[in-house]
SEKE-570101 format. One record per residue (C-alpha): x, y, z; residue in one letter. Coordinates in steps of 0.05 Angstrom, whole numbers, padded with zeros to 5 digits, always signed. Layout:
XYZA ...
This chain:
+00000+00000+00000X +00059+00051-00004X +00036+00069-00063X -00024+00105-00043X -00003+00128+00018X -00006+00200-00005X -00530+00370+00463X -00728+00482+00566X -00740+00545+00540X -00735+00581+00609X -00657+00578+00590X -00664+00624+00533X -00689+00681+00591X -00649+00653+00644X -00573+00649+00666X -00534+00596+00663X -00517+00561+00728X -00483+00500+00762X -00560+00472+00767X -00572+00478+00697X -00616+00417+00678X -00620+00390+00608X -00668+00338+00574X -00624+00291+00524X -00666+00246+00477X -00641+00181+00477X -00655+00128+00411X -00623+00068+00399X -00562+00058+00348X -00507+00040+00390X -00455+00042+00380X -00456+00115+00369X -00522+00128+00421X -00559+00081+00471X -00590+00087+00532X -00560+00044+00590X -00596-00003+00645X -00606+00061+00682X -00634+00100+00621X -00568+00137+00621X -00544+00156+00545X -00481+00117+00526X -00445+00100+00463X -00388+00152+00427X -00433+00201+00425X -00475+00195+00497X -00403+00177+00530X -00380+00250+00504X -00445+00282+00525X -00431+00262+00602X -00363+00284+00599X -00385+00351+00571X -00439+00361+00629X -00390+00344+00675X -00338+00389+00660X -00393+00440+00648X -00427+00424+00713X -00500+00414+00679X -00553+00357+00705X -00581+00307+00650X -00646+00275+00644X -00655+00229+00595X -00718+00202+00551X -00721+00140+00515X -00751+00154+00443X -00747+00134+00372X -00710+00179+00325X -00770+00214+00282X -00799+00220+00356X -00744+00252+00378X -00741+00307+00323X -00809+00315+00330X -00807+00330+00415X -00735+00361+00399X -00775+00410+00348X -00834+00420+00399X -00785+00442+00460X -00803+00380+00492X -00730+00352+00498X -00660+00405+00502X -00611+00364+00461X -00615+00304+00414X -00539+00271+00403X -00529+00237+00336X -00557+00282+00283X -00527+00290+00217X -00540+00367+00197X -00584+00367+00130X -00609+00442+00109X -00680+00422+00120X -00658+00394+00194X -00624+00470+00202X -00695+00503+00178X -00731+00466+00241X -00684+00458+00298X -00612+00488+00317X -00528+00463+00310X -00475+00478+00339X -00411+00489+00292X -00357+00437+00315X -00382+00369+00287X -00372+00316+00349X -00343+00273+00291X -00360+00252+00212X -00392+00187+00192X -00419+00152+00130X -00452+00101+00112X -00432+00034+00077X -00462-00033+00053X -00440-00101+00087X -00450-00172+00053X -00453-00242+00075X -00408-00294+00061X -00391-00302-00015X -00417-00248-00041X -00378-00198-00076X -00404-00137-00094X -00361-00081-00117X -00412-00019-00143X -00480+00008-00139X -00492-00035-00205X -00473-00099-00171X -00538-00091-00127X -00580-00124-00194X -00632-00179-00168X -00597-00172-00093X -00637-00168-00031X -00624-00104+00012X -00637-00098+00087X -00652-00027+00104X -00680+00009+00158X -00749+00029+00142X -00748+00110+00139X -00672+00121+00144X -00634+00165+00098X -00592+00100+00076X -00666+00070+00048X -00679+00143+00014X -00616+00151-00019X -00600+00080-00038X -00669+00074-00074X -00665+00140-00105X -00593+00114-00141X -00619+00044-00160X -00681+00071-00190X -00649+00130-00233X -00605+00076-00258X -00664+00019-00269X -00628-00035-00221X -00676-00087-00196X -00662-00091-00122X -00711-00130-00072X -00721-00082-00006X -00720-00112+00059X -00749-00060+00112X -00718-00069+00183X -00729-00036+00250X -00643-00033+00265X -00580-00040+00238X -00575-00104+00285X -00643-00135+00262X -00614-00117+00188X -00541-00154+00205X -00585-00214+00231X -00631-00216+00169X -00571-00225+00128X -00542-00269+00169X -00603-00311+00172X -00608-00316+00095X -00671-00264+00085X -00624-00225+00053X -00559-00209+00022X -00538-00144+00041X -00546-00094+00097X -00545-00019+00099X -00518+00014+00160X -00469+00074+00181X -00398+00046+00186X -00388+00059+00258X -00442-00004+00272X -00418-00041+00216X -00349-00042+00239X -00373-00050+00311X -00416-00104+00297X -00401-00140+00216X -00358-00190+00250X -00407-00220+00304X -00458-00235+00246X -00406-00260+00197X -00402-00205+00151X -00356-00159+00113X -00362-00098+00088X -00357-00078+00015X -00324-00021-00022X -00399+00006-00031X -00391+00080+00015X -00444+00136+00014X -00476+00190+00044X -00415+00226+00090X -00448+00261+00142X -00431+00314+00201X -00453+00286+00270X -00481+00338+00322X -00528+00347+00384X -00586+00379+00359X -00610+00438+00396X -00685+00454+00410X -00699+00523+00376X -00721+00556+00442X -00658+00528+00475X -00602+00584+00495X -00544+00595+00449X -00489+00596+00498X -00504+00521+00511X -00481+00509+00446X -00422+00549+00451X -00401+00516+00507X -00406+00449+00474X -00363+00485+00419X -00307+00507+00467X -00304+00444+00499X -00306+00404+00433X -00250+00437+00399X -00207+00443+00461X -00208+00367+00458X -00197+00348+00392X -00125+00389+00395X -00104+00342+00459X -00086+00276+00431X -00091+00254+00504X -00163+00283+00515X -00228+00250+00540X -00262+00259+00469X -00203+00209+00431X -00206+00159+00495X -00276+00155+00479X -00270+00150+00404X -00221+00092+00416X -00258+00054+00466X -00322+00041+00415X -00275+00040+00360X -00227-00025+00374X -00201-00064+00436X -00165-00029+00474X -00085-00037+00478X -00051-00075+00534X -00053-00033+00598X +00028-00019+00611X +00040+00003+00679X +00100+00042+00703X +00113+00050+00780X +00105+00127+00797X +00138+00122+00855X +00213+00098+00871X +00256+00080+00931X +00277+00150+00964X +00340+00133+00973X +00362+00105+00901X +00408+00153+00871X +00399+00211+00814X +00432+00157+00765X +00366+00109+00775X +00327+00162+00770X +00345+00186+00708X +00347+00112+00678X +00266+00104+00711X +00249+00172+00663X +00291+00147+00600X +00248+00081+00609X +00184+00111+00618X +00198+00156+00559X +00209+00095+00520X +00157+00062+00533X +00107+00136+00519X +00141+00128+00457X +00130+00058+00438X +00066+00067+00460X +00056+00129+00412X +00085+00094+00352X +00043+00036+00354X -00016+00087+00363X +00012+00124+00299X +00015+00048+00272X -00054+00030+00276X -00075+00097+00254X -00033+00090+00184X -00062+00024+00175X -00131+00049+00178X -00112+00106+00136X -00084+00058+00087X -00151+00015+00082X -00197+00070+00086X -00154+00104+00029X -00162+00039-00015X -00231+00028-00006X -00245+00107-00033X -00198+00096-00088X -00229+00024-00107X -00295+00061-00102X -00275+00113-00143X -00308+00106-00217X -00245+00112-00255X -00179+00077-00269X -00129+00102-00228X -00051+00070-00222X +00024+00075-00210X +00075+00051-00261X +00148+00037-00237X +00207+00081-00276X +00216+00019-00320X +00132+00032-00331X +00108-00033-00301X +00053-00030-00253X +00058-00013-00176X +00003-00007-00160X -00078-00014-00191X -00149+00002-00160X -00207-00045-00170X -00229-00014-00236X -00152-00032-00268X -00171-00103-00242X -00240-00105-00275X -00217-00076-00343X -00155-00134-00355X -00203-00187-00316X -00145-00196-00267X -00129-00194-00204X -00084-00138-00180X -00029-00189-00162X -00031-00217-00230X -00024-00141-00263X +00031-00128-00216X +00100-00125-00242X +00076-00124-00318X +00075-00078-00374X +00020-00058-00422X +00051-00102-00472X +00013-00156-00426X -00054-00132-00434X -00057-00076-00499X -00043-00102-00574X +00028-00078-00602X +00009-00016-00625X -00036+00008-00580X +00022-00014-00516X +00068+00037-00560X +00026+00086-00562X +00010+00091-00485X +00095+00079-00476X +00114+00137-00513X +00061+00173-00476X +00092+00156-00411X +00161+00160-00421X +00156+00227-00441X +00124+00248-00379X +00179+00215-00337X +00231+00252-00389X +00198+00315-00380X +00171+00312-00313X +00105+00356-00331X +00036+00328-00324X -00002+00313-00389X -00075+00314-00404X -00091+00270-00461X -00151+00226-00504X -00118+00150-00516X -00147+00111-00566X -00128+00038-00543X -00148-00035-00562X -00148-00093-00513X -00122-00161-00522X -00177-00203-00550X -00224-00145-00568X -00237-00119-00636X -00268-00049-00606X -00219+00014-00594X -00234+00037-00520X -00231+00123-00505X -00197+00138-00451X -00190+00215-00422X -00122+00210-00386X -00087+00257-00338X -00019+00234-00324X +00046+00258-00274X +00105+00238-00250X +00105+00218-00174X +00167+00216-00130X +00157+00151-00091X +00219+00157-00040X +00275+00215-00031X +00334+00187-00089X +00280+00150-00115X +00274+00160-00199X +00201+00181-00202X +00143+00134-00221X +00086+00152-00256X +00013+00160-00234X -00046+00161-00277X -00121+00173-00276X -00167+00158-00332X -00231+00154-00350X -00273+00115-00406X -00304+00163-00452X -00320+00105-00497X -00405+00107-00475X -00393+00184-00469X -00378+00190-00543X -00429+00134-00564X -00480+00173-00536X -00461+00235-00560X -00466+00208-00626X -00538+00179-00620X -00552+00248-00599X -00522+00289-00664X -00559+00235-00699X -00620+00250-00661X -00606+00321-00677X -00587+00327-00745X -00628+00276-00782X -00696+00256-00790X -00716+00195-00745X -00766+00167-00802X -00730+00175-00862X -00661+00182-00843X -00654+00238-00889X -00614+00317-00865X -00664+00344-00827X -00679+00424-00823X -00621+00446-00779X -00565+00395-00815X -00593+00428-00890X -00584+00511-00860X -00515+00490-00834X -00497+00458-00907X -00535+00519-00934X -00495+00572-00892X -00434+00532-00916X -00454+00543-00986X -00476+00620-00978X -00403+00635-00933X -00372+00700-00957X -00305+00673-00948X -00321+00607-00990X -00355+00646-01046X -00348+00626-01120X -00380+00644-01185X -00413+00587-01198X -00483+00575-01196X -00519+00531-01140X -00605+00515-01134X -00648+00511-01081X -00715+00455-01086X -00764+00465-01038X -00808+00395-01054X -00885+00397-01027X -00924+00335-01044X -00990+00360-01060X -01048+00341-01015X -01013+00298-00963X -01061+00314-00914X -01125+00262-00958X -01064+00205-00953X -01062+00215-00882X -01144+00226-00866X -01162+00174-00911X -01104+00122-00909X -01082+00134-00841X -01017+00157-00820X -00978+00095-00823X -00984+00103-00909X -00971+00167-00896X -00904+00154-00867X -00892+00100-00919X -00897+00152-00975X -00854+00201-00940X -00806+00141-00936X -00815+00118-01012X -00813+00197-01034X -00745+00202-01003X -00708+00135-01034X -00734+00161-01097X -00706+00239-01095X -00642+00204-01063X -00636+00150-01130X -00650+00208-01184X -00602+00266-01147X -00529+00274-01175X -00478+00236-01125X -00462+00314-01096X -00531+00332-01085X -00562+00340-01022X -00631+00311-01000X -00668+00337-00934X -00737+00334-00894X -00754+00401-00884X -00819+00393-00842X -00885+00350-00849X -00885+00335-00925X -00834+00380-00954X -00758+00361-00978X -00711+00405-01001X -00660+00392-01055X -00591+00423-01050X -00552+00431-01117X -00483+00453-01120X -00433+00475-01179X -00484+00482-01241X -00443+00526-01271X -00427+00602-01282X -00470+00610-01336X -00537+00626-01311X -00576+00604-01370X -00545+00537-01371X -00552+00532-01297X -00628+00547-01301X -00631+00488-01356X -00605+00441-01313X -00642+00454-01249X -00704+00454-01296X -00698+00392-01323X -00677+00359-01276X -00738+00386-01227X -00781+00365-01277X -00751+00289-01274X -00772+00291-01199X -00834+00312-01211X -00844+00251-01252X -00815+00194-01206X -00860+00223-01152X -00915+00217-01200X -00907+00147-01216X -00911+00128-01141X -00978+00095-01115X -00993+00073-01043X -01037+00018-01031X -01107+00044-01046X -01077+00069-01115X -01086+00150-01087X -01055+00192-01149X -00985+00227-01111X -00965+00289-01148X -00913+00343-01121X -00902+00419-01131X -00835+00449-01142X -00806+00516-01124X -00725+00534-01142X -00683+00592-01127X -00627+00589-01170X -00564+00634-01134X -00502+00646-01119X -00467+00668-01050X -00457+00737-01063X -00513+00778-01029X -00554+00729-01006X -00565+00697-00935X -00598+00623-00918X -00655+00650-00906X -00662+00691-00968X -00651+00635-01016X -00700+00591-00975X -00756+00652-00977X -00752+00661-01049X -00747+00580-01064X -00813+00583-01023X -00848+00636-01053X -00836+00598-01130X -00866+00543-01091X -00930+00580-01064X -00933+00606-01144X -00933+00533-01163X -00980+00505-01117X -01030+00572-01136X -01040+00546-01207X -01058+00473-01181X -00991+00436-01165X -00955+00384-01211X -00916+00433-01231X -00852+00477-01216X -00836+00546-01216X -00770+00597-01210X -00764+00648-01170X -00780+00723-01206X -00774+00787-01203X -00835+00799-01174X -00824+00769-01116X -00763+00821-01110X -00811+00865-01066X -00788+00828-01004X -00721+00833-01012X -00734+00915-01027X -00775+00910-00959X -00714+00879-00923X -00664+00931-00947X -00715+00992-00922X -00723+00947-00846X -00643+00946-00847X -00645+01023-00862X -00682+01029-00806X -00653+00998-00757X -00592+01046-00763X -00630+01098-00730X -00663+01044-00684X -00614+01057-00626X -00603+01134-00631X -00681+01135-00635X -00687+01103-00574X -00737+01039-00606X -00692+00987-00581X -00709+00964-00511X -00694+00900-00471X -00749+00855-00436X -00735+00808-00379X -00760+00743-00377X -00756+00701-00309X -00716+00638-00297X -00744+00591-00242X -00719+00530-00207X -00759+00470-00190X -00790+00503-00117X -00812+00557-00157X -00760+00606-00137X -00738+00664-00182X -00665+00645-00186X -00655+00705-00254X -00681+00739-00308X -00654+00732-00385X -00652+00798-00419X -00692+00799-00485X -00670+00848-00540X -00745+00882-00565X -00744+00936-00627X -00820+00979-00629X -00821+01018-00698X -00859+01073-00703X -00891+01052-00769X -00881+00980-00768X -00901+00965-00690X -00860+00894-00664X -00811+00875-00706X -00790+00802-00691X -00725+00796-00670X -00720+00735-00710X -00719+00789-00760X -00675+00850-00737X -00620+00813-00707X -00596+00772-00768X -00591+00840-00800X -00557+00870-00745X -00507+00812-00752X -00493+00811-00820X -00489+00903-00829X -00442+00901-00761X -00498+00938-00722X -00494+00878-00675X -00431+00910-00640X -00463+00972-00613X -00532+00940-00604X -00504+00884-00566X -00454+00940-00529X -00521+00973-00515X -00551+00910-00484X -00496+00890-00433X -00489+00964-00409X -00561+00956-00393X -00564+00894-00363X -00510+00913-00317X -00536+00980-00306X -00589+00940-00274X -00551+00891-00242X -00515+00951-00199X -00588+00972-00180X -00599+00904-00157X -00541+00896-00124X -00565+00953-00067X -00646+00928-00059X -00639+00863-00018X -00693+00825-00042X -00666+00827-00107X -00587+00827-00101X -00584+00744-00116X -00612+00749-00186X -00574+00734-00247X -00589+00766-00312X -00568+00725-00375X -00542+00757-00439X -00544+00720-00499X -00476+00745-00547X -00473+00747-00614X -00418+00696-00640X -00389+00775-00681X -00398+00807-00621X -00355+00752-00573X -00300+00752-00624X -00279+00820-00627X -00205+00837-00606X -00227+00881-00550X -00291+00853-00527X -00254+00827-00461X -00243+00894-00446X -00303+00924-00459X -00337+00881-00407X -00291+00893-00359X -00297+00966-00361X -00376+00964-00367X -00368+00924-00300X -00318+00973-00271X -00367+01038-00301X -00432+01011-00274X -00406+00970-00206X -00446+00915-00231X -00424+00843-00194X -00395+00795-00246X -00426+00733-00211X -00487+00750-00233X -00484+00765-00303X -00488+00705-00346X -00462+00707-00421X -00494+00658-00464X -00457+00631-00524X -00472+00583-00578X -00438+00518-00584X -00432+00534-00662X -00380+00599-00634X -00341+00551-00579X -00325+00509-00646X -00310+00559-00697X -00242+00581-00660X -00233+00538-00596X -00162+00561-00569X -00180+00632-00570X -00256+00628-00549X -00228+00585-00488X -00180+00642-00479X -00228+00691-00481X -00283+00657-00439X -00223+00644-00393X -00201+00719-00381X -00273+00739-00366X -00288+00673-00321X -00228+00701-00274X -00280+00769-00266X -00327+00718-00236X -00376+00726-00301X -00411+00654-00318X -00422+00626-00382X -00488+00578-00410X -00488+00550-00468X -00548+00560-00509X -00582+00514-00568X -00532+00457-00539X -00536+00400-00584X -00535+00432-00644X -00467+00428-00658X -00412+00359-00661X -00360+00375-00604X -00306+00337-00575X -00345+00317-00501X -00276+00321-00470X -00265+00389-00498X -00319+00422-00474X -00306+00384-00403X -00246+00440-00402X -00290+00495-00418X -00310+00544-00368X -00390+00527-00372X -00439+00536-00322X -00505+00525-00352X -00534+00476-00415X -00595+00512-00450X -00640+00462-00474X -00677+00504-00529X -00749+00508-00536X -00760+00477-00602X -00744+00408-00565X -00788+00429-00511X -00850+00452-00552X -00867+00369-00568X -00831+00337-00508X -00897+00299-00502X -00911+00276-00564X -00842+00265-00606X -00805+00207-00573X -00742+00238-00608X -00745+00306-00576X -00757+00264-00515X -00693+00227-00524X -00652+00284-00543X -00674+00328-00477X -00662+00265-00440X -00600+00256-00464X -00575+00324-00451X -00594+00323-00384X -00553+00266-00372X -00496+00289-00409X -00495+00364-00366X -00503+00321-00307X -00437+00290-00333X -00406+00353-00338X -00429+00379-00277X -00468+00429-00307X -00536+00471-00292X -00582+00450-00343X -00650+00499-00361X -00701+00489-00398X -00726+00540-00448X -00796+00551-00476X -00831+00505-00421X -00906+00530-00431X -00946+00472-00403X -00948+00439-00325X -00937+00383-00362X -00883+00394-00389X -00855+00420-00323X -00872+00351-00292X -00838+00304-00344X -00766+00356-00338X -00767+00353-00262X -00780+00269-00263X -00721+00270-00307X -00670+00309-00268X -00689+00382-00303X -00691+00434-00242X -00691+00504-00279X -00738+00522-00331X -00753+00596-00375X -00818+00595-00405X -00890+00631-00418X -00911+00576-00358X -00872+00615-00316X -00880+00692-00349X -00873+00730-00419X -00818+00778-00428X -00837+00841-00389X -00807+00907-00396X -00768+00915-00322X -00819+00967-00294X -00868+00913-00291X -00829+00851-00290X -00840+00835-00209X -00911+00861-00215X -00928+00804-00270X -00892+00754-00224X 
């Protein structure tokens, strides 16, 4: 193991005196609390009480109670003190702690004989003894239902009718705090496995009406204890922890008459013997430290090990043993040639050695392949060098974790995201990213490219009259036939119910040409679809509209407007048909430039103005607001920002609009900051990806923060995951600089993007945003069910705050809390409000 070494109310009104009279509850669960033959409170904790009164000079009167009954009289000012209560904030809300913990416990799971169990997930088809209504039932059957294990519950009335239940056969396991279990395990005949939970801070709960300085004094006393080694509180602690070490007497008194010689030899032997006496003490302690040390590290879920100078094992922790299937004896003394395949034993060497060479710590993703498996395993690795022994060349210690599942999942969940679930074809969001690619600035070409939008023409009688089951068949059928007659570069995607759009690149840079080919080959489409029939023989005909373009001056959502606008042309004059995009249909463009004139003078108008929405968690608190960006024309009324913004992004009026929006929302942070009731709110700004990436945007924030005396903590930036990808070195940098302010960062629209999972595991992120279009058929679409599921789980990884956007229904509120969703934005909870009336509407 060198390895890993590394306690009524008149008091409140009344004085304190030497008759001072205190009633103790007293419950059974020795060996921390029972009540002797006398009704006197014993055990660690009762054994400390005494010897607290004593020294203190108070009288104690006991009363023999279970523990809920004991709260409960404890609560009502029945009883003074209650020992053995672990603090829990909704304990705090109802009765009163001191500060000095009497001492920490936890709780652990003990087995019978034969059984090995090693996790949580090891407790499959086991049967559990538990007390009925303690915290080790509430938490162990919260964790095996989250993660669907089948465990049979045994209730018990105490840990020792639990121990004898197992020991009888009625069960296989027991729950119980450790000091019992390693008090009692032995008497029943069982161990205890590397299965530890719930640490906890033991006190003597107070009654609320009980005076304060009793508490103190059972501070002072506590901590002038714990710094004397020799003290009452570690006898105690010792006595109910093991057997106590062979009394060693040494005669305190001597013959007067022997001489200053024997005298000094009595004090060297007695000295000797303190010290002997001391190092076995120190002895046992290190041994405990040792076990307890490898049971957290066994329990730990990750692989964690220590590789000699010549890089053969040291030392391995119970996952190590599970991954090779050996024993850690057998792993041992060997290299990774023993258990890797050639190359993949390389790899990891070269990995190592140059972290002994160097002697810096490396992060790193390893790709390796066991023996006997044809699978490559992800591993997320942090590696040092570790000085073993002064002189010593240093070894090398590792932790890593399996991102294998991590990056499984994540790809179900781009799947989920980016194509359609029935016909596997790009859905809307995968065709605008391939659409933005096309209509990039910096990627621009002269060649011609076409936009289909295909709209099979009354859908809605397959559906009614078929049911939807044809309907989904043609939708299938539809898109294996656009897929077989599209050019090998071509892109195919389901746009929404029955519409697909075709993507055409490179048809040349003659425009006439280009317009032949899109034509003709539009009108082939139009005749595969036609030749379709279902199974009641319904005629299927489609309608065709095509923007022909290229990526100089227009935006995605330009080219998809006008391809939609030839549609609605071709659907107007019956369907079966196709039509181009005209000039006609100019006007909205025209329209567009005059709303992008206008917003110039939007802001030195004064029409801009922001609108805060509430965020709540899941006891309905108001935990922040999000700060809405809101334009009111004085011809036009609302403009969406759906509308304005774009614009703003692509004419560079984002940069003082969005400077405009941060000075305001910490212009009203500072207000906040000074009114009490509101000083804990966040307010979250979302940032434009043109905005974020500015040279000096750092510094603008920080001297808006500095101008207005807004706190940092509580303004939120949200970013896109589509701008943490573009550049990640220098948005990490950037986020970086302003996370050392103390401003937070949530990541909006997550999901929408493919990212490394260990990557953004080093970015500074507080917050997932689970957008609303998931949200809007949570109930309904099993794969916007998955996809928030997923996400939950995969910020839960992260350690990350995950809201909900867009939550409008209750039910919708109920199905995010059952699955782990505590914060939630939404017209459920309030519209955006201007601030004036924002906490009258709420």
């Amino acid at each position: 193991m060198s390895g890993i070494l590394l306690l009524g109310g008149c008091l409140a009104a009344t004085p304190l005196s030497a008759e001072t009279l205190l009633t103790v509850g007293v419950y059974h669960n020795p060996p921390k609390l029972f009540a002797d033959d006398e009704g006197r409170p014993r055990g660690v904790l009762g054994d400390l009480l005494q010897a607290i009164a004593k020294e203190e000079q108070w009288q104690l009167e006991s009363l023999q109670c279970d523990f809920q009954h004991c709260l409960t009289l404890l609560e009502q000012g029945d009883i003074n003190l209650l020992p053995d209560v672990a603090w829990s904030e909704e304990r705090a809300q109802r009765i009163v702690f001191h500060e000095e913990p009497v001492m920490h416990s936890w709780s652990q799971l003990y087995q019978r004989k034969g059984l090995k169990i090693g996790a949580i997930f090891d407790l499959e088809q086991q049967r559990v003894a538990v007390v009925a209504g303690s915290v080790q039932q509430s938490y162990l059957a919260a964790v095996t239902e989250r993660f669907d294990i089948n465990v049979t519950w045994l209730p018990v009335s105490s840990f020792a009718r639990g121990f004898q239940a197992v020991a009888d056969g009625e069960a296989d396991l027991v729950a119980a705090n450790h000091l019992f279990g390693d008090w009692r395990a032995h008497d029943y005949g069982l161990s205890d496995t590397p299965v530890i939970f719930q640490p906890a801070r033991l006190f003597y709960a107070a009654s609320p009406q009980l005076s304060s300085e009793i508490l103190n004094q059972i501070d002072n006393v506590l901590r002038r204890w714990k710094q004397d080694n020799s003290s009452i509180y570690y006898e105690t602690l010792g006595g109910w922890r093991a057997k106590p070490s062979p009394s060693q007497s040494t005669p305190t008194w001597v013959w007067w008459g022997v001489g200053l010689l024997i005298l000094l030899l009595v004090s060297a032997l007695i000295g000797n013997v303190l010290l002997k006496r001391r190092m076995n003490v120190n002895r046992e302690q290190l041994s405990n430290n040792e076990t307890l040390l490898a049971t957290i590290l066994d329990s730990v879920d990750a692989y964690i090990y220590i590789k000699s100078p010549s890089l053969k094992y040291r030392y391995v922790n119970r996952r190590i043993s599970e991954l090779f299937n050996l024993p850690a004896e057998k792993i041992v003394g060997k290299d990774d040639n023993e258990f890797f395949d050639a190359v993949s034993a390389e790899a990891v060497r070269i990995v190592d050695q140059n972290v002994l060479d160097s002697g810096k710590k490396v992060t790193i993703e390893e790709r390796s392949r066991l023996q006997g498996e044809a699978h490559v395993r992800t591993f997320f690795s942090i590696k040092m060098p570790l000085t073993m022994a002064p002189g010593e060349a240093p070894s090398l210690c590792g932790i890593s974790t399996e991102l294998t599942e991590y990056l499984e999942m994540q790809s179900r969940t781009h799947r989920l995201a980016f194509y359609d679930a029935l016909t596997g074809l790009p859905n809307r969001r995968r065709l605008m990213e391939l659409l933005a690619d096309v209509t990039d600035q910096n990627k621009c070409t002269t060649s011609f490219s076409a936009i289909f939008i295909v709209d099979l023409d009354d859908f809605r009688l397959v559906n009614d009259i078929q049911g939807h089951e044809s309907g989904d068949q043609l939708l299938i059928d539809v898109a294996n036939r656009l897929q077989r007659h599209l050019p090998q570069e071509a892109t195919v995607a389901r746009f929404s119910s029955d519409e697909f759009v075709v993507l055409l690149h490179t048809l040349g840079e003659q425009q006439g040409k280009a317009t032949h080919k899109a034509e003709r080959l539009a009108r082939q489409l139009l005749e595969t679809i036609a030749t379709l029939r279902n199974d009641r023989a319904l005629p299927i005909t489609a309608s065709i509209g095509i923007s022909l373009f290229t990526c100089l001056g227009l935006s995605v959502n330009s080219v998809l407007q006008q391809a939609d606008m030839a549609l609605q042309q071709a659907k107007a004059v019956g369907g079966n048909t196709l039509r181009f995009f005209n000039m006609e249909m100019q006007t909205s463009v025209l329209e567009r430039a005059k709303l992008e004139g206008d917003l110039h003078q939007a802001l030195e108008r004064n029409e801009l103005s922001l609108h805060y929405q509430v965020q709540v968690d899941h006891h309905d608190i108001t935990t922040g607001v999000e700060a809405l960006l809101r334009w009111y024309h004085p011809q036009r009324g609302w403009v969406s920002p759906a509308t304005f913004i774009p614009l703003a992004e692509e004419n560079g009026l984002i940069l003082p609009i969005g400077f405009w929006v941060l000075k305001t929302a910490c212009e009203q942070l500072a207000k906040w900051a000074l009114q009490p009731a509101y000083a804990a709110l966040t307010i979250s700004v979302n940032v434009s990806s043109v905005q974020f990436q500015q040279p000096d945007f750092v510094r603008t924030v920080e001297g808006l923060l500095a101008q207005t005396q807004a706190p940092p903590s509580r303004l939120v930036l949200e970013v896109t995951e589509s701008l943490l990808m573009s550049e990640p070195t220098r948005v990490r940098n950037t986020m970086l600089k302003l996370r050392s302010q103390g401003i937070r960062f949530a990541l909006d629209d997550f999901g929408t993007g493919y990212s490394s999972l260990s990557y953004l595991k080093r970015l500074p992120l507080d917050e997932l945003k689970i957008d609303q279009s998931f949200i809007r058929e949570l109930l309904t679409d099993k794969t916007d069910a998955a996809i928030v599921d997923t996400t939950i789980l995969l910020a839960a990884s992260l350690g990350l705050t995950v809201v909900a956007e867009g939550v409008e229904k209750k039910e919708q509120l109920d199905w995010l809390k059952g699955h782990g969703c505590y914060h939630y934005q939404g017209y459920l909870f309030g519209r955006p409000t201007p601030i004036e009336y924002l906490f009258e509407a709420y």
